[in-house]
N, C-alpha and C positions, 0 to 999 in steps of 0.2 A: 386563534388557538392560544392556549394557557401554559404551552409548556413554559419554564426557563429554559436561558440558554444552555446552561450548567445541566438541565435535567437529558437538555437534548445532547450534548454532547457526551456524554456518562452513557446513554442509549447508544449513542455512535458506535463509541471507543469499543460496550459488551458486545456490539453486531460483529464488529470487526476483528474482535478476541476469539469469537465464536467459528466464526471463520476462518482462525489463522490467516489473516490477509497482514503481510510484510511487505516494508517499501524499504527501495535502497536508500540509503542516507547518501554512498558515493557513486555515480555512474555504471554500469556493467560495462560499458562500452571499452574499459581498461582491461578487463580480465574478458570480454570477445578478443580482447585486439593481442594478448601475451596468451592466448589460446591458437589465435591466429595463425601468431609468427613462431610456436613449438611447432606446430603441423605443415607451416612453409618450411621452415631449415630443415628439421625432421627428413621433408620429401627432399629438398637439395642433398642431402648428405646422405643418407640409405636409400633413396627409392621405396617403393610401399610399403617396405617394413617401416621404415624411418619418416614413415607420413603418421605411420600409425603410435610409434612411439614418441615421436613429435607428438604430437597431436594430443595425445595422452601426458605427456610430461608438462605439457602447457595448460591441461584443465585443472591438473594439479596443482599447478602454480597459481593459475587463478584463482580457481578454487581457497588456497594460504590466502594469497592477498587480499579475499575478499570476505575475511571471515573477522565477524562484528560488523559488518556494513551494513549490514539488514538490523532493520527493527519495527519491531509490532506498531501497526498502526495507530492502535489503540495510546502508546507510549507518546506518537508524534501529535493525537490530538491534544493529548491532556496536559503533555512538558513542551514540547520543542516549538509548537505552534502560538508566534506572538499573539495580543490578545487582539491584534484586527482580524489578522489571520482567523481567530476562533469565530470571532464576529460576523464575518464573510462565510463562511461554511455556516454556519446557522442559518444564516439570510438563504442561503443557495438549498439547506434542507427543509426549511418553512417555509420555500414558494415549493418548492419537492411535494412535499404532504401539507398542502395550506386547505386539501379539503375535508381534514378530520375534523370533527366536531366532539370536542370532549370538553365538558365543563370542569374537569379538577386534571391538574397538571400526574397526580399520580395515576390517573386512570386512562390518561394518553398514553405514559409512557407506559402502560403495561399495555394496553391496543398495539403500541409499536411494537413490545417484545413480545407479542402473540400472534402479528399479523403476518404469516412470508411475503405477502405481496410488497407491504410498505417495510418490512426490512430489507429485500430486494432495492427497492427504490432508495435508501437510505443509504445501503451501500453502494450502491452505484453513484448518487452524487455523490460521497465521498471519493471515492477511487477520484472519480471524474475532477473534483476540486485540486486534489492531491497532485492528477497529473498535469494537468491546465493549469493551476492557481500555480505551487509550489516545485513543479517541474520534478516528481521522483517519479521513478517507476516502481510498479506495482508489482510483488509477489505474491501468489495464493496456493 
């Protein structure tokens, strides 16, 4: 296949723009766990109202803490991702789609942004690299 790396990752980045698909830059596991522990003190100190206002005062707070944490995928291919990194998600998206046959690199990548099946596929190794390779979790 003829694509560049650069063409295929630029196809990536508008799959994943297209989708709104966002990954955490920092864990959620911080704002589950101060969501958590509103809704446990919450229930110690009111009983179900205070599980409920717990609980509520704690997504809230997560919610604060966790805002800029997310960012567009499209952003982490194109800046945050060293250039092995980029290197590696290439490799992982051209053994992905290595059985398109397109002799000019612009007429690939317009196959990929016309095709759902192999944008499907495209996205999904992505996510899949992102969660494996780079350890973020994925919002859509």
């Amino acid at each position: 296949m003829v694509i560049h790396t650069q063409e295929l990752l630029e196809a990536a980045a508008e799959l994943a723009d297209q989708q709104n698909i966002r990954a955490t830059v920092k864990g959620s596991a911080k704002g589950a766990l101060v969501c958590g522990a509103g809704a446990f003190i919450g229930g110690i100190l009111g009983g179900p109202v205070g599980l409920a206002v717990g609980g509520t005062a704690g997504a809230c707070t997560a919610a604060y803490m966790s805002r800029d944490k997310f960012r567009p995928v499209s952003h982490i291919i194109m800046h945050d991702m060293t250039s092995r990194q980029r290197q590696e998600l290439v490799d992982h998206l051209r053994a992905a789609i290595k059985d398109i046959d397109a002799g000019d690199a612009m007429i690939a990548v317009s196959l990929l942004m016309g095709n759902p099946n192999i944008q499907k596929t495209i996205l999904q190794t992505v996510v899949r690299y992102l969660t494996n390779q780079m350890h973020l979790q994925i919002v859509d």
